[in-house]
C-alpha positions in Angstrom: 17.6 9.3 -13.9 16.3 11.6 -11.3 12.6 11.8 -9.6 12.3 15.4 -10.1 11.0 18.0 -12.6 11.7 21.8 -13.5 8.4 23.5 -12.5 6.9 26.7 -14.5 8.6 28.8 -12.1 11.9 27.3 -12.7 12.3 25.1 -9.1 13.2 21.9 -9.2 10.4 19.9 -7.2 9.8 16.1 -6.4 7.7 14.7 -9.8 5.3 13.7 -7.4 3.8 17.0 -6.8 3.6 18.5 -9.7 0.2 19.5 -11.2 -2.0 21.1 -8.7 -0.9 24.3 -6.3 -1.9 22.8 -3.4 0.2 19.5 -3.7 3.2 22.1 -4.9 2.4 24.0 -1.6 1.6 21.1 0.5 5.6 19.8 -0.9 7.4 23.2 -0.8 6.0 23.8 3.1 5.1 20.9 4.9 6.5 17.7 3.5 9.4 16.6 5.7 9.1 19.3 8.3 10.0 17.5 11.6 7.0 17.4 14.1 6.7 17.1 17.0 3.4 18.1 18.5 0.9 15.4 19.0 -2.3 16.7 17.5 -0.5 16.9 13.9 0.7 13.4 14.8 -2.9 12.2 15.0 -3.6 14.0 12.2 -1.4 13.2 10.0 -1.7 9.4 10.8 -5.2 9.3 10.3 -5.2 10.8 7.0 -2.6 8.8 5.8 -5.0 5.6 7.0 -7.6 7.9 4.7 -5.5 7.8 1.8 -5.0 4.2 1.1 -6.4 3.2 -1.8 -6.7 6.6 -3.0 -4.2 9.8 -4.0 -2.9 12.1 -1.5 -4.0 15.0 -3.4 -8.1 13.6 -2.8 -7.2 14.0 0.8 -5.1 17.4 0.7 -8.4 18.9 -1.0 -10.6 17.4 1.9 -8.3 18.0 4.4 -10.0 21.1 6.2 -13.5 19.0 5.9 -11.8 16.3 8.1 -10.3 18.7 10.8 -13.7 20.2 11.0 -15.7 16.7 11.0 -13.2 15.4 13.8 -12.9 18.6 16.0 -9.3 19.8 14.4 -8.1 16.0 15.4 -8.6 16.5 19.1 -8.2 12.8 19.7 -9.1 13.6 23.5 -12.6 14.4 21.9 -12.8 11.9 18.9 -12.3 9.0 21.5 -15.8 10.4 23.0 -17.3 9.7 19.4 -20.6 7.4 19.5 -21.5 5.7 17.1 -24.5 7.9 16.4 -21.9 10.3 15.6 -20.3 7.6 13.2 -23.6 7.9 11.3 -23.4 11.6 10.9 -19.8 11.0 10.1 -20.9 8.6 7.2 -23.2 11.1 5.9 -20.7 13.9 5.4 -19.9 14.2 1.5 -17.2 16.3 2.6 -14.7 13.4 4.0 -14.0 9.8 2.6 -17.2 8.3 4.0 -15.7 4.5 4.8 -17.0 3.0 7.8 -13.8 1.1 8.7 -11.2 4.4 8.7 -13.7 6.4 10.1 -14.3 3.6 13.3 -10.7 3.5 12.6 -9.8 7.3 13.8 -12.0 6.7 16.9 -9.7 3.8 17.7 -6.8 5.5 17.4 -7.8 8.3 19.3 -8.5 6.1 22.3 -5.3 4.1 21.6 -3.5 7.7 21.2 -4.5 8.5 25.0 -3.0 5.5 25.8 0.4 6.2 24.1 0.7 9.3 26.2 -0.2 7.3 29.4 2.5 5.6 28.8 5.0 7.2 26.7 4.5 11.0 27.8 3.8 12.0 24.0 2.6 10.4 21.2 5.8 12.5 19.6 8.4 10.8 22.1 6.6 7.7 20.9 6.8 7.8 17.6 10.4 9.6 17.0 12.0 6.4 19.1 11.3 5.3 15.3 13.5 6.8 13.4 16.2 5.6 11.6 19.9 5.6 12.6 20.8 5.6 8.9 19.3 6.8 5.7 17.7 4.0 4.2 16.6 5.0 0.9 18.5 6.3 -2.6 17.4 9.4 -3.3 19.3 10.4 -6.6 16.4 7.8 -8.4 13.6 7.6 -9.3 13.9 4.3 -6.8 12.2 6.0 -3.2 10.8 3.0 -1.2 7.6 2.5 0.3 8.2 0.5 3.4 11.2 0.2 5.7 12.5 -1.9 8.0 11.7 1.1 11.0 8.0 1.6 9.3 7.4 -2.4 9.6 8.6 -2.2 13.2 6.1 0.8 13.5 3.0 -1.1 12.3 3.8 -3.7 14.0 3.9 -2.2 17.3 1.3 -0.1 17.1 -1.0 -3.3 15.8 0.0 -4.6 19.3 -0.9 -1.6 20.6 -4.3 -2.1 19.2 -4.4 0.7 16.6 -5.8 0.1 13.3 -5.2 1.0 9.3 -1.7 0.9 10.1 0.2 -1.1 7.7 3.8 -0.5 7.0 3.6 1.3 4.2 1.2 4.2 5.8 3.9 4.2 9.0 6.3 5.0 5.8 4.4 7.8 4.8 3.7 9.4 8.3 7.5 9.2 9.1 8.2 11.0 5.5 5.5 13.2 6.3 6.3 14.1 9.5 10.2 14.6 8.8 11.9 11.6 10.5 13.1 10.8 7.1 14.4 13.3 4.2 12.7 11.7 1.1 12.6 14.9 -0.9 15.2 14.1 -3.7 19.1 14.8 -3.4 18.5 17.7 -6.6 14.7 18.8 -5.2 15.2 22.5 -4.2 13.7 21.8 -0.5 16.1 18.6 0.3 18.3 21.3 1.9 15.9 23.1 3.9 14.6 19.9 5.1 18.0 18.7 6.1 18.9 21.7 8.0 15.5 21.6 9.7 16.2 17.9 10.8 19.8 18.7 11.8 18.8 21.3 14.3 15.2 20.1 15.6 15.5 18.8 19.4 13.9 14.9 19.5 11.6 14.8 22.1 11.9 12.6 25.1 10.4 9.6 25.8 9.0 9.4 29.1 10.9 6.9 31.5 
C-alpha cells in the first residue's frame, strides 16, 4: 500500500498534500530541501510549534502574516519583543493568536542567540542531529512521527530552555528542513531530495 497519489497533472505526490496548490507547491519545492541558514531555522521551528494542534496547511496560508508580525523571523529582533508588543501580537487576526506560542517565539529567539553563542549556528547546532541511518519505511503508508534523534532534540533543547518543542515538532522541523527524506520511495520529488541531501555540505559546529 503506498502513501502517494496520482495528481491531475499526472505526478505522483505524497497523499498528504494533495488538495490545495499551495500545500502541492509548498511539497514539490520546499519540503525536504536541506537548510542550512539560521533564520529559516527559526522559522521553520516556530511555525511548526504554531501548528500543533492544528493543520499545516492553516499555517502555510498564514505564513507571510507571521514573517511580517515577527520581522521576517529576525530572532535578533523578536528577542527585543515586550510584552506590550505581545498584546499587539494577540490582537493580530492574521496569525494563530495563542498567548503561549506567541511568548513561546520570543523565548526561542532569546534561546536561539544563545545557541550561536555557543554553537556558531543554530544550523551547526541542529544538523549534529541527524540521523546516521534512515529510520523510517517509506514504501507505506507507515511514516513515523517521532524518532529516536527528534526525542534527543526536544530533549536538549528543553534543557536549553526553549519551549513548544516536543518530539514530535523536532520530527517535523528535521523533515522539513531536509535532515531526513520522508517524501515517499514512488513520490516524484524523493529523488530530487536525495540528490540535494547527497551533495549539500553539513555545516560545522563551532569547537
Amino acid at each position: 500500500m503506498s502513501g502517494t497519489i496520482v495528481g491531475d497533472d499526472q505526478i505522483r505526490r505524497c497523499g498528504w498534500c494533495h488538495g490545495d496548490p499551495l500545500y502541492v507547491a509548498y511539497h514539490d519545492e520546499e519540503w525536504g530541501v536541506p537548510v542550512d541558514d539560521d533564520r529559516t531555522l527559526y522559522e521553520k521551528m516556530c511555525l511548526e510549534g504554531f501548528q500543533a494542534g492544528l493543520s499545516w496547511l492553516t499555517i502555510l496560508k498564514k505564513r507571510e502574516n507571521f514573517r511580517r508580525a515577527f520581522d521576517r523571523f529576525d530572532f535578533e529582533k523578536v528577542a527585543r519583543y515586550t510584552p506590550k508588543r505581545v498584546e499587539r501580537l494577540l490582537d493580530d487576526a492574521g496569525i494563530v493568536r495563542h498567548r503561549g506560542k506567541i511568548e513561546s517565539t520570543i523565548n526561542n529567539a532569546r534561546q536561539a542567540i544563545r545557541l550561536v553563542e555557543r554553537h556558531g549556528s543554530l544550523a551547526g547546532y541542529f544538523w549534529r542531529f541527524e540521523p546516521r541511518t534512515d529510520p523510517v519505511v517509506r514504501n507505506t503508508t507507515d511514516v513515523a512521527s517521532q524518532t529516536e534523534a527528534s526525542r534527543r532534540l526536544s530533549k536538549e533543547l528543553k534543557r536549553d530552555g526553549w519551549s513548544f518543542v516536543g518530539p514530535t515538532t523536532c520530527y517535523a522541523l528535521m523533515q522539513a528542513m531536509g535532515m531526513v527524506n520522508d517524501h515517499f520511495r514512488d513520490c516524484h520529488a524523493w529523488s530530487r531530495i536525495e540528490t540535494l541531501r547527497n551533495g549539500f555540505d553539513r555545516p560545522p559546529e563551532a569547537s
